[in-house]
N, CA, C and O of each residue as an XYZ file, in Angstrom:
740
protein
N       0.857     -1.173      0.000
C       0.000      0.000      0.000
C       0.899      1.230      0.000
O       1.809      1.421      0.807
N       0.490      2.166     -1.144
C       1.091      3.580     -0.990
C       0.812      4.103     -0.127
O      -0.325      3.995      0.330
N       2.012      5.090      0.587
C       1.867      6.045      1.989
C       0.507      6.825      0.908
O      -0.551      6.412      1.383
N       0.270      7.552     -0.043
C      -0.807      7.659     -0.434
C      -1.691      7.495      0.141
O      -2.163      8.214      1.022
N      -2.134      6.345     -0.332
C      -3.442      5.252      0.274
C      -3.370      5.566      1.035
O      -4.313      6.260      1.415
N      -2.175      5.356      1.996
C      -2.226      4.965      3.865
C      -2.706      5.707      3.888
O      -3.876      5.573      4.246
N      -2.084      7.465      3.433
C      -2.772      8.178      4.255
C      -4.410      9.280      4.031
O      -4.999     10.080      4.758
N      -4.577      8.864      2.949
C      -5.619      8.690      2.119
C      -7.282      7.839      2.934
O      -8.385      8.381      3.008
N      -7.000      6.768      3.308
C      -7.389      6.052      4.139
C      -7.574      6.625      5.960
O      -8.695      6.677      6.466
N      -6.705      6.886      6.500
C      -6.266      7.480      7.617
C      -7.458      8.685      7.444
O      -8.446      8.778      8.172
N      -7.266      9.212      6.778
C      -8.130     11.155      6.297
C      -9.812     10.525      6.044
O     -10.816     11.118      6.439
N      -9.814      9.259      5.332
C     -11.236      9.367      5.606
C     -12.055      8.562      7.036
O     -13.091      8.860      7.630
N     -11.147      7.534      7.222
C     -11.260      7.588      8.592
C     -11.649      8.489      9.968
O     -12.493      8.436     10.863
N     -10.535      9.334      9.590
C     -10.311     10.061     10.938
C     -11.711     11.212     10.353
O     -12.317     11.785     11.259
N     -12.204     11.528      8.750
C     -13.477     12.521      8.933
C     -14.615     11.503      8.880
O     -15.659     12.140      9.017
N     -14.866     10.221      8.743
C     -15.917      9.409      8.928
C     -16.014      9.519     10.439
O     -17.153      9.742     10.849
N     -14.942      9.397     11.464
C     -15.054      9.280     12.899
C     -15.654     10.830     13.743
O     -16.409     10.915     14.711
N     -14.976     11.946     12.932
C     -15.332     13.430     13.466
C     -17.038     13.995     13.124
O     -17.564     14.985     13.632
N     -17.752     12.921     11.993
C     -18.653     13.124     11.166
C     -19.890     12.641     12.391
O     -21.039     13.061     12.525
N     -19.365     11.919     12.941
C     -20.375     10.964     13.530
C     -20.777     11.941     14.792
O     -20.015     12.848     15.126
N     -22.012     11.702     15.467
C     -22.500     12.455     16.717
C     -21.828     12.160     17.623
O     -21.438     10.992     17.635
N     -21.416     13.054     18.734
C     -20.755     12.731     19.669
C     -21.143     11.048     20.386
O     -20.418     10.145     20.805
N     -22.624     11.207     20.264
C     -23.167     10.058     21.459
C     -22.758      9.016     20.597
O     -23.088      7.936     21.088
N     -22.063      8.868     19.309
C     -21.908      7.728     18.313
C     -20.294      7.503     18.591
O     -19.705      6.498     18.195
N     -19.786      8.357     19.176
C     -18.588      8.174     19.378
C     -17.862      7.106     20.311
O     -16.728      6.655     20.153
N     -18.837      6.784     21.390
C     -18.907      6.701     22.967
C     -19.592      5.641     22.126
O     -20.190      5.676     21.050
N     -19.140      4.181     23.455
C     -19.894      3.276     23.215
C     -21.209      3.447     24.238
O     -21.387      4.165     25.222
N     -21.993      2.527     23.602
C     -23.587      2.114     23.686
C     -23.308      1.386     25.603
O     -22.557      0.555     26.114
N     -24.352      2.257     26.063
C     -24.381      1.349     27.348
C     -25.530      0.428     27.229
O     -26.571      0.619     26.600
N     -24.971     -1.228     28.358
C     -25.460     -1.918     28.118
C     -27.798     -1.409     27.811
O     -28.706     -1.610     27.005
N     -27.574     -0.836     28.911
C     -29.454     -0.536     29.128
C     -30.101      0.134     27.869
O     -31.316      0.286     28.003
N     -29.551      0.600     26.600
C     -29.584      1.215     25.561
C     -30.204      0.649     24.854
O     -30.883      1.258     24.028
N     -30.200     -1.231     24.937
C     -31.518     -2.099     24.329
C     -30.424     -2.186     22.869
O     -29.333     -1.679     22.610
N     -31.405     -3.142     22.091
C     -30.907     -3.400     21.355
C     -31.578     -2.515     19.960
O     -31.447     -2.897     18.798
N     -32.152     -1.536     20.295
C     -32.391     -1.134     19.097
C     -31.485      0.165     19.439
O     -31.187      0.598     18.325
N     -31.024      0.821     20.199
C     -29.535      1.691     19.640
C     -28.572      0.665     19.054
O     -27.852      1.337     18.316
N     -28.328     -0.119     19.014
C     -27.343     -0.773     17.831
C     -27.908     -0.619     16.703
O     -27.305     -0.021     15.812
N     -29.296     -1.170     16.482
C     -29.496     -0.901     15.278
C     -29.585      0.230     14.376
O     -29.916      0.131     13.194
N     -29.144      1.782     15.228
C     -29.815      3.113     15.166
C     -28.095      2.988     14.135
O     -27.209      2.545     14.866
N     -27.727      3.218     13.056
C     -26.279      4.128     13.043
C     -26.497      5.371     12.650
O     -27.498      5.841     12.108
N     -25.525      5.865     12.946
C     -24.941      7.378     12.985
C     -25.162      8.060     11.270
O     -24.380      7.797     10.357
N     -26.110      8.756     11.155
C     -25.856      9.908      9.767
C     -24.807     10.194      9.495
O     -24.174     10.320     10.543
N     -23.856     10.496      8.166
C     -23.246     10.850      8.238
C     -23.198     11.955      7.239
O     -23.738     11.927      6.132
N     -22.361     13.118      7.838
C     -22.647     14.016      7.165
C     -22.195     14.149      5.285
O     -21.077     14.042      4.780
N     -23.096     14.325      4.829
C     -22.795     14.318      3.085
C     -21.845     15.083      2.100
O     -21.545     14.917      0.918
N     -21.381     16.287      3.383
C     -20.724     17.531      2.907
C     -19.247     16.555      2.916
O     -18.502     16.563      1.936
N     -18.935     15.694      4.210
C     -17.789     14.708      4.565
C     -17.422     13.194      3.795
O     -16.345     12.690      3.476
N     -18.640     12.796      3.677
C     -18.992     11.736      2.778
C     -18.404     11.812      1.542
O     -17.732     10.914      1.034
N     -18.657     12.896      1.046
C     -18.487     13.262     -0.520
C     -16.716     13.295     -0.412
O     -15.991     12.546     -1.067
N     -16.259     14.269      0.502
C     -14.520     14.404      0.279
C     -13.886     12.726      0.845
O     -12.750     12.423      0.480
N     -14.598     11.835      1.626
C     -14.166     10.423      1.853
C     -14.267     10.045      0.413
O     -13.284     10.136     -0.323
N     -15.228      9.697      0.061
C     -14.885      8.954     -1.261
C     -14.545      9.697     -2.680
O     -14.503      9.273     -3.835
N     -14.389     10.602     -2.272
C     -13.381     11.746     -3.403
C     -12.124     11.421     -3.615
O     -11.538     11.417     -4.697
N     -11.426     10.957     -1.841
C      -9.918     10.719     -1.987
C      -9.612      9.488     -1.987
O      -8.463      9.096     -1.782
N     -10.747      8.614     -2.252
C     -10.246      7.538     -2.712
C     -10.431      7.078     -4.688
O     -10.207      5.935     -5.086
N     -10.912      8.367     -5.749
C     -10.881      8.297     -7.063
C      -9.184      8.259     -7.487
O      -8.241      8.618     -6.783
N      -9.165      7.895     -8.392
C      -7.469      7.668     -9.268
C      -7.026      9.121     -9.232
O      -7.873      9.985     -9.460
N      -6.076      9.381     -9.030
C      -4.986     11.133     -9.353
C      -5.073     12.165     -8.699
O      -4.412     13.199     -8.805
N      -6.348     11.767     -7.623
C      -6.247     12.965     -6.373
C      -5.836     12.616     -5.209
O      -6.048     11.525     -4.679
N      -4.993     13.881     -4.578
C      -4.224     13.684     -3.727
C      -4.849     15.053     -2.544
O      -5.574     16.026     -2.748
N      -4.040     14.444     -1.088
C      -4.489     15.350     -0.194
C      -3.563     15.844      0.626
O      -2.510     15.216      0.733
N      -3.746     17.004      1.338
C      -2.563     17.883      1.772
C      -3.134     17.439      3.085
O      -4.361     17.346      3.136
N      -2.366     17.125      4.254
C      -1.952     17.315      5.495
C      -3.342     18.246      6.371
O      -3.759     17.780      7.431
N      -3.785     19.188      5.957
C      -4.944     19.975      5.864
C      -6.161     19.148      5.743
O      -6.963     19.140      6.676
N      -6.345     18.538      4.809
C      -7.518     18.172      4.099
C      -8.027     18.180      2.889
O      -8.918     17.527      2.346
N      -7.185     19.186      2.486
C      -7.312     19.629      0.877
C      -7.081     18.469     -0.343
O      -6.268     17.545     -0.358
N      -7.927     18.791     -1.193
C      -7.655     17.670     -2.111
C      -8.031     18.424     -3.413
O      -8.922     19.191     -3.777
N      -6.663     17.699     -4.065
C      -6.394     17.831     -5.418
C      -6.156     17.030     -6.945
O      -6.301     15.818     -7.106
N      -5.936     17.570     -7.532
C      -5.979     16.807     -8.600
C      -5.768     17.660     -9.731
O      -6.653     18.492     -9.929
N      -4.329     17.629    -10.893
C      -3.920     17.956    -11.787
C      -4.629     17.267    -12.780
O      -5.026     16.105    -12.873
N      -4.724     18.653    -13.791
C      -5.607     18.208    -14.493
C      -4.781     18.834    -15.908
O      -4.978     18.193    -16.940
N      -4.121     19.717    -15.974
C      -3.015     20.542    -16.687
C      -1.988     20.684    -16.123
O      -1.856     21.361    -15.103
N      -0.713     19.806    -16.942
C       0.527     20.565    -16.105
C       1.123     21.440    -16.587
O       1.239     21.203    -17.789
N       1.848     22.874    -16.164
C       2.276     23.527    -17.265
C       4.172     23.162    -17.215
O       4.939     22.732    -16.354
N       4.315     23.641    -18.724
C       5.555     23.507    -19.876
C       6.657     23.904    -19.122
O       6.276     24.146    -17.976
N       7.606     24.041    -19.229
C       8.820     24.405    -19.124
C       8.744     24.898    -17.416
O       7.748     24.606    -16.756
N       9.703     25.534    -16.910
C      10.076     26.277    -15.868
C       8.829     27.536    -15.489
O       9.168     28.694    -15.243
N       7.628     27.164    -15.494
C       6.721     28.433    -15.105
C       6.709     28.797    -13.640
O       6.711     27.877    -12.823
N       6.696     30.019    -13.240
C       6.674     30.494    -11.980
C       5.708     29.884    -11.101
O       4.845     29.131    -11.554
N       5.794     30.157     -9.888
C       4.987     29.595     -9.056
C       4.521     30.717     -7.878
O       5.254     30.808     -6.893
N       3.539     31.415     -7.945
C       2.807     32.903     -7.068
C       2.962     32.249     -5.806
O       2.718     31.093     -5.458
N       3.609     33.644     -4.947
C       3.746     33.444     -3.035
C       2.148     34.112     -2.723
O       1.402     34.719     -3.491
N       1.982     33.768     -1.413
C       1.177     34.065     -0.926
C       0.605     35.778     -0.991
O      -0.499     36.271     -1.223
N       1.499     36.163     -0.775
C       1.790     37.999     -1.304
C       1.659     38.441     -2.684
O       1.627     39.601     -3.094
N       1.581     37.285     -3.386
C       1.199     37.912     -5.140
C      -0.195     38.175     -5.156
O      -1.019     37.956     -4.268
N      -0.372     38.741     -6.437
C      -1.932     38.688     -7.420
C      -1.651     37.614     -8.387
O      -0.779     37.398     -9.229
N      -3.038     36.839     -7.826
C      -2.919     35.918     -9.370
C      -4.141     36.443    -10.302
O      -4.952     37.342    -10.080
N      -3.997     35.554    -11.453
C      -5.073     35.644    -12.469
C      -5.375     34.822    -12.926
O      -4.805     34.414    -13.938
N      -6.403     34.215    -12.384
C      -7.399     32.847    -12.733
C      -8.205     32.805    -13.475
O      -8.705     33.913    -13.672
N      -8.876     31.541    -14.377
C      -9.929     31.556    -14.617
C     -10.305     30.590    -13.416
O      -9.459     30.142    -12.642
N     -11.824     30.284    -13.333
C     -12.484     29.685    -11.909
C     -13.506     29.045    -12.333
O     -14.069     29.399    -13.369
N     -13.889     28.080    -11.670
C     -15.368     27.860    -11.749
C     -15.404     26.948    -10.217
O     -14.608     26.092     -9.831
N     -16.459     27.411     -9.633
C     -17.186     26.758     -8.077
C     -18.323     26.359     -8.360
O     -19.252     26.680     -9.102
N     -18.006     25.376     -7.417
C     -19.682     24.476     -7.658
C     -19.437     23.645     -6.330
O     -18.484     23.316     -5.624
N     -20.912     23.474     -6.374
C     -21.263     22.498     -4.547
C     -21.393     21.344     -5.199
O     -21.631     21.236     -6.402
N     -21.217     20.336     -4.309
C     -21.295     18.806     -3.995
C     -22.733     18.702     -4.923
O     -22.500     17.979     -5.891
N     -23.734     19.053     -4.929
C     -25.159     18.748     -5.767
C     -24.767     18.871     -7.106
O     -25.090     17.854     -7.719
N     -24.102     19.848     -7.942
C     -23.285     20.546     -9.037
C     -23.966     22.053     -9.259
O     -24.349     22.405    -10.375
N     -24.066     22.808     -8.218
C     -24.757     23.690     -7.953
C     -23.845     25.005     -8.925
O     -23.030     25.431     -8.106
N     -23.681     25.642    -10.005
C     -21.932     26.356     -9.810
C     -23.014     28.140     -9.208
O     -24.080     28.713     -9.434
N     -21.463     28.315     -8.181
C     -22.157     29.281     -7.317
C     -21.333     30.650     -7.985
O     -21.665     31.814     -7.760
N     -20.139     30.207     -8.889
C     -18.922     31.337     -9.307
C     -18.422     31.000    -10.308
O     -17.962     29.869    -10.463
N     -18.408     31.877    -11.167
C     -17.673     31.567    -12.628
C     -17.229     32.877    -13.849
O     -17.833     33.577    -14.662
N     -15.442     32.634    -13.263
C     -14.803     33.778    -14.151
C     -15.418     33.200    -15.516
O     -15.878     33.963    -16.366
N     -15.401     31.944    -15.660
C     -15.314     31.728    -17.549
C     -17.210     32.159    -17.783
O     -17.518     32.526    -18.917
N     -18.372     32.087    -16.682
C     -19.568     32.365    -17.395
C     -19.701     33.772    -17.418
O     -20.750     34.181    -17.916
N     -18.694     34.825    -16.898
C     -18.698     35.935    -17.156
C     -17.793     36.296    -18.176
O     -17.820     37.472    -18.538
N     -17.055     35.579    -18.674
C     -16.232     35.940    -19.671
C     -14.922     36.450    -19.860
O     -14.385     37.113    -20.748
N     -14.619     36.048    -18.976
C     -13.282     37.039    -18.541
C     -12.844     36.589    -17.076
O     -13.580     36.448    -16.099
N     -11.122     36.349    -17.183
C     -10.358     35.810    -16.207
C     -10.662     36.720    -14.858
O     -11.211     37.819    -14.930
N     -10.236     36.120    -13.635
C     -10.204     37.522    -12.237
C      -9.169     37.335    -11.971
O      -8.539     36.284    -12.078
N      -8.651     38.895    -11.361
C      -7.479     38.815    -10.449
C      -7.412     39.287     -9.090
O      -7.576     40.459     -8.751
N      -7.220     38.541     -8.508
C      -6.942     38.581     -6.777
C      -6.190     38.732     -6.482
O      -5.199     38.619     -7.204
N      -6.116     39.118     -5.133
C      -4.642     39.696     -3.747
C      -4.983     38.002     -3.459
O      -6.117     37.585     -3.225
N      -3.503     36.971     -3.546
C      -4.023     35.548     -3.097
C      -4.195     35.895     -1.396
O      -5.118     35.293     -0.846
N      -3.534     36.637     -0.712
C      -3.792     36.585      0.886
C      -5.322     36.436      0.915
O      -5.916     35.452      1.356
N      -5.985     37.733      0.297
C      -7.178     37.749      0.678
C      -8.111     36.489      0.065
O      -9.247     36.806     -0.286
N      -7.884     35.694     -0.021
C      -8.900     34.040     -0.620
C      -8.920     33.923      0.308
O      -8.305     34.393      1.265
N     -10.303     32.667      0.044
C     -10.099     31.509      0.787
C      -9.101     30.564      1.682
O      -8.303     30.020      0.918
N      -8.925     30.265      2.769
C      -7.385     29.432      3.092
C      -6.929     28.065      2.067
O      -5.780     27.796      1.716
N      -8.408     27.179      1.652
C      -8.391     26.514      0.232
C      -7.358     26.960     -0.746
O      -6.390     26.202     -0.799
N      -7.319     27.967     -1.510
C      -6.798     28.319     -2.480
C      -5.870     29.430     -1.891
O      -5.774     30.237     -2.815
N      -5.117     29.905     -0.807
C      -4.240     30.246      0.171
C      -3.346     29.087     -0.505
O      -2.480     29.114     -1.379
N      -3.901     28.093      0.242
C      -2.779     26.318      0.357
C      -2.426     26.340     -1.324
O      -1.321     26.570     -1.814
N      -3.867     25.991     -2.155
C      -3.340     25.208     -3.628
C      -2.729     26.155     -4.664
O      -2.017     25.787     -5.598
N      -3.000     27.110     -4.460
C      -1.996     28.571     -5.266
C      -0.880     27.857     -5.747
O      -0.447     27.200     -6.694
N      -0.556     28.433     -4.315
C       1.229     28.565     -4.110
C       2.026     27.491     -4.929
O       2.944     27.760     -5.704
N       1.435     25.936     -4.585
C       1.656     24.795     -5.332
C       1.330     24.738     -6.937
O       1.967     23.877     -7.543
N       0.678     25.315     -7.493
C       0.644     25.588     -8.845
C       1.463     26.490     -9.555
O       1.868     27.548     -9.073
N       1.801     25.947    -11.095
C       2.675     26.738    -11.493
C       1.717     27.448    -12.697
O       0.654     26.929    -13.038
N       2.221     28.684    -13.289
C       1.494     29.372    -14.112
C       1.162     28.465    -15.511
O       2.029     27.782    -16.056
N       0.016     28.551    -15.913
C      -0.190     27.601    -17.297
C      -0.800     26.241    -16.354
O      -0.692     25.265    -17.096
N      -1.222     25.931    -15.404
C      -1.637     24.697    -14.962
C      -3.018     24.813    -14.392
O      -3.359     25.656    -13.562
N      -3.790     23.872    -14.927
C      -4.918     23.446    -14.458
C      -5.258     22.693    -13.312
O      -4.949     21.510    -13.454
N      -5.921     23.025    -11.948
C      -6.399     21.720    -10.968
C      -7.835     22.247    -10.611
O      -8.414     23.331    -10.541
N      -8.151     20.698    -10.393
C      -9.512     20.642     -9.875
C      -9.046     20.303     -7.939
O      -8.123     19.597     -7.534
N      -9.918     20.981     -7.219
C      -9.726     21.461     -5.598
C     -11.365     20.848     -5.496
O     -12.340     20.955     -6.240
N     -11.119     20.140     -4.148
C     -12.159     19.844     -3.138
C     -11.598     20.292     -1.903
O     -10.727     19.702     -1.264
N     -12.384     21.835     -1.479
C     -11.768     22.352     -0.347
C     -13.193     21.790      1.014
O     -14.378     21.780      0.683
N     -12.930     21.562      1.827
C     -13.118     20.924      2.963
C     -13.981     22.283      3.374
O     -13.564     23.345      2.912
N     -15.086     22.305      4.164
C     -15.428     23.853      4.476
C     -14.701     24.507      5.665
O     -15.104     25.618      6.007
N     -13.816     24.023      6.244
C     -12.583     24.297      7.179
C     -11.893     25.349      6.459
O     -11.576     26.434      6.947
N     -11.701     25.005      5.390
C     -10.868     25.704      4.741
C     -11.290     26.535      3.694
O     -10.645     27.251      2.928
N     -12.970     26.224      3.841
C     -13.606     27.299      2.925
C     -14.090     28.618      3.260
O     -13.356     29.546      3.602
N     -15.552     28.683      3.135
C     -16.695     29.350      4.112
C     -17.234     28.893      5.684
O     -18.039     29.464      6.419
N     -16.423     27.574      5.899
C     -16.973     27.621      6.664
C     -18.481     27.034      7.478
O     -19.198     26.314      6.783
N     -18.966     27.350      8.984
C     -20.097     27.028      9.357
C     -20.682     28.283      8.867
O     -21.895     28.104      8.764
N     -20.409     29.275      8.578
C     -21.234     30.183      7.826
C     -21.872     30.423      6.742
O     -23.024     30.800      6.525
N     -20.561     30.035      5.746
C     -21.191     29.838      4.515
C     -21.164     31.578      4.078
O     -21.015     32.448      4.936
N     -21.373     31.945      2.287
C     -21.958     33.259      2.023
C     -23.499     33.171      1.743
O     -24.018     32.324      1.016
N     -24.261     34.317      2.525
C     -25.587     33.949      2.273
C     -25.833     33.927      0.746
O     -25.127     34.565     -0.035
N     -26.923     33.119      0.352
C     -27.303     33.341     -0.648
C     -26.710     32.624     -1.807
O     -27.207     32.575     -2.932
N     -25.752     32.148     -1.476
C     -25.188     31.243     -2.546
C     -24.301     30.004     -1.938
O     -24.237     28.881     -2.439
N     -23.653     30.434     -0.789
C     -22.776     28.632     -0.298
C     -23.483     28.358      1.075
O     -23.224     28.878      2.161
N     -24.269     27.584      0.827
C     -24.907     27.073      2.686
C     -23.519     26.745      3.802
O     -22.701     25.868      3.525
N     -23.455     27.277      4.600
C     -23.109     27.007      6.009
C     -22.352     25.866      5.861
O     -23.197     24.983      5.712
N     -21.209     25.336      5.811
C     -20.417     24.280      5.699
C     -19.987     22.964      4.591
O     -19.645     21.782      4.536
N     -20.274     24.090      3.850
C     -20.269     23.450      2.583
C     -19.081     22.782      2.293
O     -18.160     23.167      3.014
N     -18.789     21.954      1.527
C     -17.409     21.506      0.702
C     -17.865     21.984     -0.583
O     -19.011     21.914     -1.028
N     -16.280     22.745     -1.425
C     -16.715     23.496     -2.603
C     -15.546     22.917     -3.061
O     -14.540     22.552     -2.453
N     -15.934     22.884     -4.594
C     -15.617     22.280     -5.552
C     -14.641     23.081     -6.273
O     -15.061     24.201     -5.983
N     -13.355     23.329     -7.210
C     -13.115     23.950     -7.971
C     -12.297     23.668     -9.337
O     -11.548     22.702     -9.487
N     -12.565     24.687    -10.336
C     -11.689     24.239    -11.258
C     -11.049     25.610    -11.690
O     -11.681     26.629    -11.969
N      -9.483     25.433    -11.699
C      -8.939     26.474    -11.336
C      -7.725     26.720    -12.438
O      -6.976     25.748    -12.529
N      -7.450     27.656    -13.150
C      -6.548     27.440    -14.358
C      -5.818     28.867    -13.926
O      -6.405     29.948    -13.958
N      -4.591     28.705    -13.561
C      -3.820     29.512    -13.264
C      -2.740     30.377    -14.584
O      -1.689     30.002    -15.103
N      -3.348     31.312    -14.734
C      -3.226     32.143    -15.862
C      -2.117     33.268    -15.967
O      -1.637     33.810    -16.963
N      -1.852     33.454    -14.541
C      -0.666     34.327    -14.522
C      -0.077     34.641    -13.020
O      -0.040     33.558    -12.435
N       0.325     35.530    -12.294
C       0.793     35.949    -11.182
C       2.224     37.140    -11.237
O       3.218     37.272    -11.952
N       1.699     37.778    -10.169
C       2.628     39.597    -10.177
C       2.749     39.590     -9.065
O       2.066     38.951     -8.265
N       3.937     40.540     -8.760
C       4.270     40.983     -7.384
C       2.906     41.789     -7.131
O       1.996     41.843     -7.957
N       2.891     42.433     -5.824
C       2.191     43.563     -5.568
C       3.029     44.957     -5.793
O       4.216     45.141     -5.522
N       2.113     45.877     -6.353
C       2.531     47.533     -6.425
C       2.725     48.216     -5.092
O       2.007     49.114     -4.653
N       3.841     47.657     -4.466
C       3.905     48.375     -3.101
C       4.334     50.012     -2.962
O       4.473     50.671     -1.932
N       4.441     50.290     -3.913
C       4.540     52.194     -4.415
C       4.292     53.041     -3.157
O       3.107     52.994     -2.824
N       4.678     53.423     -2.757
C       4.256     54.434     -1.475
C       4.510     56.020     -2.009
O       5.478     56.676     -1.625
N       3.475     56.548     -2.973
C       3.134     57.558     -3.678
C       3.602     59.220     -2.417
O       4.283     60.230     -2.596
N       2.776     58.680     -1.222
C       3.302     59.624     -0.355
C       4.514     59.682     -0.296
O       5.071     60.745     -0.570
N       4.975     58.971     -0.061
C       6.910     58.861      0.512
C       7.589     59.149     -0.604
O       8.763     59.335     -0.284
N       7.381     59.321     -2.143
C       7.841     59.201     -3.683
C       6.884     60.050     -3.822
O       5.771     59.527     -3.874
N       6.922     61.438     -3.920
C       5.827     62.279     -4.612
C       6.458     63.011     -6.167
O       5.971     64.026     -6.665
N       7.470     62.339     -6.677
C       8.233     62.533     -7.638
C       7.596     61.290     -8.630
O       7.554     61.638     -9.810
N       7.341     60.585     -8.496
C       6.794     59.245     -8.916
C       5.071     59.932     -9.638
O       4.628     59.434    -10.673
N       4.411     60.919     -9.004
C       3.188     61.630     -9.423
C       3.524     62.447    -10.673
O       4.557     63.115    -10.734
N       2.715     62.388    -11.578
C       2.969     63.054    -12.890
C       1.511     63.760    -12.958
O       1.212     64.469    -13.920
C-alpha cells in the first residue's frame, strides 16, 4: 500500500469518525436495548463526498484536508505565485449537488486577486501551482466558508468544488506615492 493510500485512508477515517455524533462516538451502554445498535450514525454528506473523493485515481491530499488533482501541467520552468502575489485565474465553483455558485469563464473574462485575501483553500493550492496549470480542488469547508457559509449562494459548511486554471501571477505595487511624490505626474 502507498503512503498515499495509507494516508488517504487514515483522512477518511479520521473525517468518517469526526462526522459521527458525539453520542456515536462513545460506546452504547449496556441498558440502551438493542435497538440503539441498530440506530447508526448519519453521516454528514458535505464529509462523505470528500471520503470517497480521496479515494478516485490522481487525487491527492494535503496534510490539511485539501484535495487535489492535476488536471493541466504547465511547460517548461513556469513560476509559481507566493502568498503575497496577485494571481489571475480563470475559476469555476460548484457544490457537492453541481450547484456552480462562481464563474470567471460564465462571465467571460479571467479575475485577479490579492491571493492573501482568498479563501485558506486556495491560500494552500496557489502557491503549489505553477502558471499555465490546471487543478480541480475539493476544499473541505474548514478551509472554505466555513459554518457560515456566504448567504445566498454557499450554505453554512459546505465543501466546494473547484476548477482552477492559473493564468498568470505579479508581485504587488507596493509604491508608497506619499513617501515618492516625484513618482506623481
Amino acid at each position: 500500500m502507498s503512503v498515499l493510500s495509507k494516508s488517504a485512508l487514515l483522512a477518511a477515517a479520521l473525517l468518517t469518525f469526526q462526522a459521527l455524533p458525539v453520542a456515536a462516538q462513545q460506546p452504547a451502554s449496556p441498558a440502551a436495548g438493542a435497538d440503539a445498535a441498530l440506530t447508526l450514525p448519519r453521516i454528514d454528506p458535505q464529509k462523505q463526498y470528500l471520503i470517497e473523493n480521496a479515494k478516485k485515481p490522481g487525487w491527492r491530499m494535503t496534510p490539511s484536508g485539501l484535495q487535489f488533482r492535476i488536471m493541466k501541467q504547465a511547460v517548461g520552468n513556469a513560476p509559481r505565485p507566493a502568498l503575497t502575489d496577485e494571481v489571475t485565474v480563470h475559476y469555476r465553483g460548484v457544490l457537492i449537488d453541481g450547484t456552480v455558485f462562481d464563474s470567471s469563464y460564465n462571465r467571460g473574462r479571467p479575475a485577479s486577486f490579492p491571493l492573501s485575501g482568498l479563501i485558506r483553500g486556495w491560500q494552500e493550492a496557489i502557491p503549489m501551482m505553477k502558471v499555465g496549470e490546471t487543478w480541480e480542488l475539493a476544499v473541505p469547508s474548514e478551509l472554505g466558508y466555513g459554518a457560515r457559509g456566504q448567504p445566498g449562494s454557499i450554505p453554512g459548511g459546505a465543501t466546494l468544488l473547484f476548477t482552477i486554471e492559473l493564468l498568470g501571477t505579479r508581485k504587488p505595487d507596493n509604491t508608497n506615492l506619499l513617501l515618492n511624490p516625484n513618482m506623481i505626474r
